[in-house]
C-alpha positions as CSV (number, residue, x, y, z in Angstrom):
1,X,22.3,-73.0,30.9
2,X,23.5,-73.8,34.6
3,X,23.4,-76.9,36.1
4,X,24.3,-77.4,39.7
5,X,27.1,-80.2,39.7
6,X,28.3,-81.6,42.6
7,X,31.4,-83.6,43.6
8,X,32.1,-87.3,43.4
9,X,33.5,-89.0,46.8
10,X,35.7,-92.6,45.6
11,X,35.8,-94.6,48.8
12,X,39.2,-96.7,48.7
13,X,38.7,-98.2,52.0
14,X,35.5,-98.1,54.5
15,X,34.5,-98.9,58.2
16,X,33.2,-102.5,56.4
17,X,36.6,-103.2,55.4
18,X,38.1,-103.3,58.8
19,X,37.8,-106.8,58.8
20,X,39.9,-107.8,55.8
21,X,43.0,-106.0,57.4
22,X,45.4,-108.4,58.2
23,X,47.8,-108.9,61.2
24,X,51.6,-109.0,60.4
25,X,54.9,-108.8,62.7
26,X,58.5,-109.4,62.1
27,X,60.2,-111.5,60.8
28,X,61.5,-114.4,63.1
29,X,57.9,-113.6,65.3
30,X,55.4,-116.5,65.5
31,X,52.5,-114.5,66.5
32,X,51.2,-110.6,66.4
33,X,49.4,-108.9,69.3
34,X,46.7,-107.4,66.8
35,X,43.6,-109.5,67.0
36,X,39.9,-109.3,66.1
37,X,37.3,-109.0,68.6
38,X,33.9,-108.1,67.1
39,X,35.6,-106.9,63.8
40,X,37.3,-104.5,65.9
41,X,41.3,-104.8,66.2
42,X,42.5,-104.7,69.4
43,X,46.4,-105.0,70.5
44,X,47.7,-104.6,74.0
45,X,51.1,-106.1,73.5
46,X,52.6,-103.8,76.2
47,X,56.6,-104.9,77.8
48,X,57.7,-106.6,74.9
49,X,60.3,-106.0,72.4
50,X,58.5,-106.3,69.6
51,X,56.5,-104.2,66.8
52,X,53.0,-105.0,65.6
53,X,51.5,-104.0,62.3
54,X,48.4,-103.8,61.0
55,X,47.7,-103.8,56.9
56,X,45.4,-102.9,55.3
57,X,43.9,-104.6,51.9
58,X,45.9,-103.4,48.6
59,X,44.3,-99.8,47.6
60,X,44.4,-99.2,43.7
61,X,44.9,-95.3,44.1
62,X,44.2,-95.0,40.3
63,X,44.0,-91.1,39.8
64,X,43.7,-89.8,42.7
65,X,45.7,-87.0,43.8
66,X,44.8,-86.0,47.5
67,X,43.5,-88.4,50.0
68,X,41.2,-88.1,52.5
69,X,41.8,-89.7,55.8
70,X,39.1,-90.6,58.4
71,X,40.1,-92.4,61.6
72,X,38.8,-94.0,65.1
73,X,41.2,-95.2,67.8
74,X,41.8,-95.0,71.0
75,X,45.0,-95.9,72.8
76,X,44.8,-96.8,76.6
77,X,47.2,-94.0,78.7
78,X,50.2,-96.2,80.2
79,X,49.1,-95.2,84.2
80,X,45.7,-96.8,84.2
81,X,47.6,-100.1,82.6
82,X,49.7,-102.4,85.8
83,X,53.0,-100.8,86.7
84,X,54.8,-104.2,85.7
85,X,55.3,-102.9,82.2
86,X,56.8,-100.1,83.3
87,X,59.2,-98.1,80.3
88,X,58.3,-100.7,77.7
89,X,54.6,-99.0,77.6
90,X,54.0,-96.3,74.6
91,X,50.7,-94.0,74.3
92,X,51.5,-93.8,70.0
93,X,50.8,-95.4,66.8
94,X,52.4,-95.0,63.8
95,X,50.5,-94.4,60.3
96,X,51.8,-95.5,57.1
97,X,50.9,-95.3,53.7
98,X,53.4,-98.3,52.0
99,X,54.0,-97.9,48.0
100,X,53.7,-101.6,46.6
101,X,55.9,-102.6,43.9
102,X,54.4,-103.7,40.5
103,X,54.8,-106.9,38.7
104,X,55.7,-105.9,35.3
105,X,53.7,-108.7,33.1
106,X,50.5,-107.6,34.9
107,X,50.9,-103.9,36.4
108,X,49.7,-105.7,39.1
109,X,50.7,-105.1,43.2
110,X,53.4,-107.3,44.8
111,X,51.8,-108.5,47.5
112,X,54.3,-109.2,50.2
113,X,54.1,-107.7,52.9
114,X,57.6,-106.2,54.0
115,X,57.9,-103.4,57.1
116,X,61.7,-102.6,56.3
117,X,60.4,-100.2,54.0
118,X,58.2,-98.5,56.6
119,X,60.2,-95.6,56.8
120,X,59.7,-91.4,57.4
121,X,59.2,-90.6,53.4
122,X,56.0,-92.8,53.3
123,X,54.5,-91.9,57.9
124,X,51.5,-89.7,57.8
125,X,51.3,-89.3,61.0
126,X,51.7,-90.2,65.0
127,X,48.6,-90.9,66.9
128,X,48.4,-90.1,70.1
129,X,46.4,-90.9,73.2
130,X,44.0,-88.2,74.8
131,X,42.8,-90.2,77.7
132,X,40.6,-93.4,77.7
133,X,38.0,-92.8,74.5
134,X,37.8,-92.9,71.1
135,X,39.4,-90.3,69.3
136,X,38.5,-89.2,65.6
137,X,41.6,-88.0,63.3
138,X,41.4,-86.5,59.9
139,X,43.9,-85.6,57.4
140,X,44.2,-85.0,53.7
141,X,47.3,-86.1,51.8
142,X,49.1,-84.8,49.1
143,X,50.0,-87.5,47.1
144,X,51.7,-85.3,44.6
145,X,54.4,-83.8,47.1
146,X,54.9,-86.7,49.4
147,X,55.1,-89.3,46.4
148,X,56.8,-87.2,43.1
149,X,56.8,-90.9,41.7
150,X,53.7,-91.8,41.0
151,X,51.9,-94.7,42.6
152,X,49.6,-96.8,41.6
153,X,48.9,-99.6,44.8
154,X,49.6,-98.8,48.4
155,X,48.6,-100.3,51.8
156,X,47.9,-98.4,54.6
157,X,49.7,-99.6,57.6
158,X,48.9,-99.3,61.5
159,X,52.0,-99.8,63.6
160,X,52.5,-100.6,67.2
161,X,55.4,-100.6,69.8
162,X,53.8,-101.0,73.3
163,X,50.3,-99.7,73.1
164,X,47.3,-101.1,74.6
165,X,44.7,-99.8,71.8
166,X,41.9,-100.9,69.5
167,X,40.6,-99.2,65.9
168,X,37.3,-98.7,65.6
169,X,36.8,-96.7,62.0
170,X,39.3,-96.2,59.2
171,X,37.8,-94.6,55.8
172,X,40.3,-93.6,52.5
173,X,38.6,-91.6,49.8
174,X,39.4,-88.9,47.0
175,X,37.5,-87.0,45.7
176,X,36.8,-85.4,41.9
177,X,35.2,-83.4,39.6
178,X,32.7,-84.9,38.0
179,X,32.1,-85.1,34.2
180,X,30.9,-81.7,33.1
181,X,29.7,-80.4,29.9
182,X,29.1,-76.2,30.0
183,X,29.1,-73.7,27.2
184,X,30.0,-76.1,24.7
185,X,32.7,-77.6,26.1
186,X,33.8,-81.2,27.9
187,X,35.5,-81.6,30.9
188,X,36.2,-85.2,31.8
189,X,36.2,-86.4,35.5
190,X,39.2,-85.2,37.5
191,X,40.8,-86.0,40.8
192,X,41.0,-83.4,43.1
193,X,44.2,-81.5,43.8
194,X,45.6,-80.9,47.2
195,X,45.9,-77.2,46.7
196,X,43.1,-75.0,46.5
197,X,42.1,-75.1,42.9
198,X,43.9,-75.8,39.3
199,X,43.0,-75.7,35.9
200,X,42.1,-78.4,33.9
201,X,42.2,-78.6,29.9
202,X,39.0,-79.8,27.9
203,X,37.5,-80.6,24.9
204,X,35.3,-78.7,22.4
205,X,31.6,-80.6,22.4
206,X,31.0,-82.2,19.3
207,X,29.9,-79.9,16.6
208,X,32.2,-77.1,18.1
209,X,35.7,-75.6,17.9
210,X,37.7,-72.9,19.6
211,X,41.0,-71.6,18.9
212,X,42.3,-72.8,21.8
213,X,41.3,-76.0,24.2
214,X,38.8,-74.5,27.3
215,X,40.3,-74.5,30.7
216,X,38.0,-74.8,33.6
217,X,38.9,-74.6,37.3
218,X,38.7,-78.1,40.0
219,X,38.6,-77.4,43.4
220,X,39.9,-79.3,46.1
221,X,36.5,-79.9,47.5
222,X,36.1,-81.9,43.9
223,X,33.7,-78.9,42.8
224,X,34.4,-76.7,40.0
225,X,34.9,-73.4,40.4
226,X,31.7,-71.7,39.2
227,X,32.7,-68.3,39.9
228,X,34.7,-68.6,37.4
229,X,34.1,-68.6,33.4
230,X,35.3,-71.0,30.9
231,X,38.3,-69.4,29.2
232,X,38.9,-70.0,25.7
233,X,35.4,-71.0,25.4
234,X,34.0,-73.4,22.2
235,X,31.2,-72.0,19.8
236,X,29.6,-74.2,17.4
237,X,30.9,-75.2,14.0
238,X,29.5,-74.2,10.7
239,X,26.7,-75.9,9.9
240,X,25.9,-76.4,13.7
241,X,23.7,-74.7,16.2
242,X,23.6,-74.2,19.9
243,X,21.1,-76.8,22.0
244,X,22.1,-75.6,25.6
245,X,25.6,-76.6,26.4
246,X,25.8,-78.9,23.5
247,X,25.8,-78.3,19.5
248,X,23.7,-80.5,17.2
249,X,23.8,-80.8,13.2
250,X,21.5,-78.3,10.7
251,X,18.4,-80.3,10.1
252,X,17.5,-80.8,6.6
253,X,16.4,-77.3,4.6
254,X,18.1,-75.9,7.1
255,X,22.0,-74.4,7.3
256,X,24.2,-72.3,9.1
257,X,27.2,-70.0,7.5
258,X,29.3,-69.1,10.4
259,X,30.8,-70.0,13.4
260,X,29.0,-69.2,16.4
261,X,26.5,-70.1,18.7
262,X,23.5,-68.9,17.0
263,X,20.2,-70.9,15.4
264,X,20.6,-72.7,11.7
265,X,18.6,-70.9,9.5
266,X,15.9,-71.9,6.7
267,X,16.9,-72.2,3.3
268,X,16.4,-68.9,1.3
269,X,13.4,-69.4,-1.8
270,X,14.1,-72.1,-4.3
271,X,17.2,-74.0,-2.1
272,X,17.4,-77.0,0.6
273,X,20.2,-78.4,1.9
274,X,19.8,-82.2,1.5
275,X,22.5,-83.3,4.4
276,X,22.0,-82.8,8.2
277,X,24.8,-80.0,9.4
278,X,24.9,-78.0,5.8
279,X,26.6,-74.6,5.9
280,X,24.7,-73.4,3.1
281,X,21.5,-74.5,0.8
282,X,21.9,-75.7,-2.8
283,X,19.4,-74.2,-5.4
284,X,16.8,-76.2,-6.9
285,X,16.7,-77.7,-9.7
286,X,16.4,-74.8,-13.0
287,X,17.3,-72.1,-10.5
288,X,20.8,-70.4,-10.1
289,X,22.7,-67.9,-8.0
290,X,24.4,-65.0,-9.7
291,X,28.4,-65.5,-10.3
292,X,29.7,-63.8,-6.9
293,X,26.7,-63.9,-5.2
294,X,26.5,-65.2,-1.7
295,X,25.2,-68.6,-0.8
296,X,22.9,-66.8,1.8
297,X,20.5,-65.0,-0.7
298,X,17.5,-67.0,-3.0
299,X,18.0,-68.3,-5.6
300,X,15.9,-67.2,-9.0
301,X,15.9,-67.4,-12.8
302,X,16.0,-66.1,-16.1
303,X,12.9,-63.9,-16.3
304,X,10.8,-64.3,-19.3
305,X,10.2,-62.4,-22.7
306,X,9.0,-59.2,-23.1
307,X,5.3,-58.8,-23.6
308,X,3.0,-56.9,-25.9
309,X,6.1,-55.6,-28.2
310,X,4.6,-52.8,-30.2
311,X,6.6,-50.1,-32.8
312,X,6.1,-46.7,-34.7
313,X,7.8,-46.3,-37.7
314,X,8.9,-42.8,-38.6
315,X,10.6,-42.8,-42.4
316,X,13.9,-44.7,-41.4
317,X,14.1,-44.7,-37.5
318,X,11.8,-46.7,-35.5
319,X,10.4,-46.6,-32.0
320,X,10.4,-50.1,-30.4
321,X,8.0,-50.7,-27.3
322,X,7.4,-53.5,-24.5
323,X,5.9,-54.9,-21.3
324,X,7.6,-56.3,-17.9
325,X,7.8,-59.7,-18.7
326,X,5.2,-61.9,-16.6
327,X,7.7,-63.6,-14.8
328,X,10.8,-61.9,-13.8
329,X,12.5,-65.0,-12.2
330,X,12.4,-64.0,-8.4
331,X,14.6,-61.0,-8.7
332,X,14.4,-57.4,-9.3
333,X,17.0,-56.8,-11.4
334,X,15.8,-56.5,-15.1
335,X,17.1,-55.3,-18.6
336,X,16.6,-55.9,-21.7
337,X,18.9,-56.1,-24.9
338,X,18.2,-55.6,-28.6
339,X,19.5,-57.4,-31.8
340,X,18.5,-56.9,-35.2
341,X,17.9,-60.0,-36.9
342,X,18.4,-58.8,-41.0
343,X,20.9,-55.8,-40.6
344,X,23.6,-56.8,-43.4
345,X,26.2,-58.5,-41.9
346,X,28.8,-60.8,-41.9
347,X,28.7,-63.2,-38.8
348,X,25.6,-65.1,-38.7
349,X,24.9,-64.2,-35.4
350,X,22.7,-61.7,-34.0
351,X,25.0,-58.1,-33.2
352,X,23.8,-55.1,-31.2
353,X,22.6,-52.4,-33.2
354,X,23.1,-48.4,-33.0
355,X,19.9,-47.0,-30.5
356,X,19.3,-44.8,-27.8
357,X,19.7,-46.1,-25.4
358,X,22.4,-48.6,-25.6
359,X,21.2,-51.9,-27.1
360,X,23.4,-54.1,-24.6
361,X,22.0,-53.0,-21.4
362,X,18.4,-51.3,-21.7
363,X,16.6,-50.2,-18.5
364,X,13.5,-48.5,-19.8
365,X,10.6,-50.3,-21.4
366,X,11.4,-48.4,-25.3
367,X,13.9,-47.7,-27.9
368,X,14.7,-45.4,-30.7
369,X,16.3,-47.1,-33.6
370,X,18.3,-45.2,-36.4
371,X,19.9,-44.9,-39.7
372,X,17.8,-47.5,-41.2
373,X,17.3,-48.1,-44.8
374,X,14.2,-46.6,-46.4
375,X,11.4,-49.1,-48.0
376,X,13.3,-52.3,-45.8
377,X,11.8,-55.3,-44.0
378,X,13.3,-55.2,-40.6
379,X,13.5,-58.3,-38.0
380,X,14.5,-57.3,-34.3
381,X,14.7,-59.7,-31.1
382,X,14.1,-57.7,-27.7
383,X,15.3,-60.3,-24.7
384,X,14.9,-60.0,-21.5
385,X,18.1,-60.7,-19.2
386,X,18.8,-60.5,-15.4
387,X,22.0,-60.9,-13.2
388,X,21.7,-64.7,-13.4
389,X,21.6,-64.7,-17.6
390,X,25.5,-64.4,-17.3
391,X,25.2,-68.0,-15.6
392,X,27.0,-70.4,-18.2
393,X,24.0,-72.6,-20.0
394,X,21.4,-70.2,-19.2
395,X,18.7,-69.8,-22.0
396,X,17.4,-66.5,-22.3
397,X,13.7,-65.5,-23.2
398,X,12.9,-62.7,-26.2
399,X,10.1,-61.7,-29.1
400,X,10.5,-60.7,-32.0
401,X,9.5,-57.6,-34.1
402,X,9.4,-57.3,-38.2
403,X,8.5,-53.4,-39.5
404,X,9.0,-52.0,-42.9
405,X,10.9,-49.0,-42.8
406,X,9.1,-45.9,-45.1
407,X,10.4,-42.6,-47.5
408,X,11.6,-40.0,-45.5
409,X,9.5,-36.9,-45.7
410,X,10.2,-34.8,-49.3
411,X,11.5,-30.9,-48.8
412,X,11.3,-28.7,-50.7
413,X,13.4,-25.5,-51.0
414,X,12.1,-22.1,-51.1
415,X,14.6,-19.9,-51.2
416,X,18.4,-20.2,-51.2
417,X,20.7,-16.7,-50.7
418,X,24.5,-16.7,-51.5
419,X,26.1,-14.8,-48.3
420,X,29.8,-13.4,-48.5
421,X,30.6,-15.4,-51.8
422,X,31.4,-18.5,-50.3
423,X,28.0,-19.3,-48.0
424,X,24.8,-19.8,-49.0
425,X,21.7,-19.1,-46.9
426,X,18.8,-22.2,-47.3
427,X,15.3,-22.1,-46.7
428,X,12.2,-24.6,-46.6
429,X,9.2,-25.8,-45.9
430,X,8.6,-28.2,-42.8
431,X,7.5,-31.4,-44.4
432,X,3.7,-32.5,-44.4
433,X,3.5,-35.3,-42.1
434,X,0.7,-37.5,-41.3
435,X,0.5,-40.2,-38.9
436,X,3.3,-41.6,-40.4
437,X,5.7,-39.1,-39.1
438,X,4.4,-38.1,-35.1
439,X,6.1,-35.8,-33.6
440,X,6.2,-34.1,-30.2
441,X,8.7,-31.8,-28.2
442,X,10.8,-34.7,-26.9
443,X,10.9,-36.2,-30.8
444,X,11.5,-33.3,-33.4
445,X,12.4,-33.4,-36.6
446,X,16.2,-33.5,-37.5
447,X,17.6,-32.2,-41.2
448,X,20.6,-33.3,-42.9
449,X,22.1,-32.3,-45.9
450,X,23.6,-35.8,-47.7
451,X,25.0,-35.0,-50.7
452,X,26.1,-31.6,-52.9
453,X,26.2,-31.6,-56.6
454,X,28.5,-29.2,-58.3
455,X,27.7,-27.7,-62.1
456,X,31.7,-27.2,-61.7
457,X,34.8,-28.1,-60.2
458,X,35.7,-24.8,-59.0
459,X,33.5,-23.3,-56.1
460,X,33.0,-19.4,-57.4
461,X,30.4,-16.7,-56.7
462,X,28.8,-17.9,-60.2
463,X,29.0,-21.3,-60.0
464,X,25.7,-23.3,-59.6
465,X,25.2,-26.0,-56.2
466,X,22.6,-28.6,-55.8
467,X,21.8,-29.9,-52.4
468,X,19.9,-33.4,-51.0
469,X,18.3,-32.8,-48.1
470,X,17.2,-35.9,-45.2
């Protein structure tokens, strides 16, 4: 956003203070040829010896830098005066600007008024005449190359040696750059320099910060340089947004993660932020971020249980089925783990069992269960888990299935052939199987042979072999 801004003029002395200069001479001189005439000062002292002055009231220069000089006079030219003052007539005044000491106890000026320090270091200039009118002068002053020494108070003194002249205007000013506030940063108010233009060192707004302090450019014309941009410029803090040059707090269920000068956001689903200026949202109550997670995303929950858990038994593996659960706690994420509840064990607690696929991690909605014990009463406990069940405290949802485990299918061999003496050739019937025992291509049958009983120690052509088959 731009905003015009436009300088500041500080009058130190004006055309209405013309009356409060006062008349001085030297020492050891009972009267001064300045006097007042319609608030005008007027001197025509002309063949004498002595010098006039003029003084203006104490100026408090405060910051100022360059001054700006604005001045009326006219001096009469020495041939339309008599002839009697012959030599002793001059057609020049003398300017002055006279540094006043300071009292100490007060940083206040000393007023006294003493013209042996009028002296070349502190003349701005010589006026001349230019025939019988009014002439206007202007000049600017460098304060910072004709006093190095800082001063605070100064008078302006008029001096006169022979002139017949009056002063009819006398205005001192300086001028600044105003207070400014751009692109997030502060520039305070700041006299003027003499020279062209120099850069000034600001402030970061509050609710901003920048890696280094922002430098603008004042003119001397007490205008900044717009042409110019703001080096080094501020952006807003975390937790702070942009409102045109300025940067105001996060409102509540609001935040903002970065630097920058962009808006605050809202609070993802199922957080607020509870404090003006947050740089992130908090999760509700009973909802969590995952460990890692950044505080930008939502926040969510454990999902669930499992719904409608269902099973098929086949002899001693099972087939364990389930539903999505109804709620999945905000996230997409889901898996499932299994636990059997009455496998013989040790530790009371529940352990992951052998099944395809892995018990600890389950992505599909089934599992096959093995190596089971025939004619058993089984207890499992499916539970549904997402990435925020690792979160310390969490309570996890699950259901519970109990199945009895059946006989495996009976075979029966129907021919068994002896092969190169030490091999023997089996053959059997598939098994009868009933609804008991489905099977399909991507579920077939599997045989094992679990235990062989010798007739005698020694395996020979003759000797007789029993075999269990599963």
């Amino acid at each position: 956003m731009f905003c015009l801004v436009f300088s500041e003029v500080v009058k130190l002395l004006d055309d209405t203070d013309l009356k409060r200069w006062t008349p001085e001479a030297v020492t050891g001189r009972t009267r001064n040829g300045f006097i007042f005439n319609d608030s005008i000062p007027r001197v025509c002292d002309v063949g004498n010896d002595y010098k006039n002055f003029l003084v203006s009231p104490i100026v408090d220069l405060g910051k100022s830098r360059a001054l700006w000089l604005s001045m009326t006079y006219l001096i009469t030219p020495c041939d339309q005066l008599s002839l009697q003052y012959g030599p002793k007539c001059t057609e020049t005044l003398n300017l002055y600007l006279l540094p006043l000491e300071t009292n100490n106890n007060f940083n206040s000026p000393v007023a006294e008024f003493n013209y042996n320090k009028l002296d070349a270091s502190n003349k701005i200039a010589t006026l001349s005449t230019r025939g019988d009118i009014f002439v206007p002068f202007t000049t600017q002053l460098d304060l910072d190359r004709q006093f190095p020494q800082k001063i605070q108070f100064a008078r302006f003194v008029i001096e006169d040696f022979g002139t017949c002249s009056q002063i009819k205007s006398f205005t001192a000013s300086f001028r600044q750059c105003p207070q400014v506030v751009k692109a997030q940063s502060n520039f305070t108010r700041t006299s003027a320099p003499f020279v062209p233009k120099e850069s000034v060192t600001g402030t970061c707004v509050a609710g901003a910060e920048g890696k280094y302090p922002p430098t603008y450019s004042c003119k001397s014309d007490g205008e900044w340089d717009q042409s110019e941009p703001i080096l080094d410029f501020c952006q807003c803090k975390i937790g702070y947004q942009q409102n045109g040059d300025n940067c105001e707090p996060c409102p509540l269920r609001q935040y903002k993660e970065e630097r920058g000068n962009r808006r605050c956001k809202p609070c993802p689903e199922h957080s607020r932020s509870t404090e003006w200026g947050s740089a992130f949202c908090r999760c509700d109550p009973h909802f969590y971020r995952a460990p890692g997670e950044p505080n930008y995303l939502p926040c969510g929950g454990p999902p669930s249980q499992p719904r409608n858990l269902s099973y098929v038994v086949r002899g001693t593996h099972v087939t364990i089925t389930w539903q999505r659960p109804e709620n999945d706690g905000g996230r997409s994420e889901i898996f499932y783990s299994i636990q059997c509840a009455t496998c013989k064990q040790t530790d009371p607690k529940y352990l992951p069992v052998y099944s395809v696929p892995d018990s600890s991690e389950i992505r599909a909605l089934s599992v096959n269960v093995t190596n089971l014990e025939p004619h058993t009463d089984y207890m499992f406990q499916v539970t549904t888990k997402n990435a925020i069940s690792s979160v310390p405290g969490i309570q996890t949802s699950y259901e519970m299935v109990k199945f009895k485990t059946a006989e495996n299918p009976k075979i029966e061999i129907t021919h068994a052939t002896v092969l190169d003496g030490d091999s023997v050739l089996l053959r059997w019937q598939p098994p009868m199987l009933g609804m008991q025992y489905p099977t399909s291509p991507n579920n077939p049958l599997e045989y094992r042979i679990l235990r062989v009983f010798r007739r005698a120690t020694d395996l020979c052509p003759n000797n007789q072999q029993s075999f269990m088959f599963k």
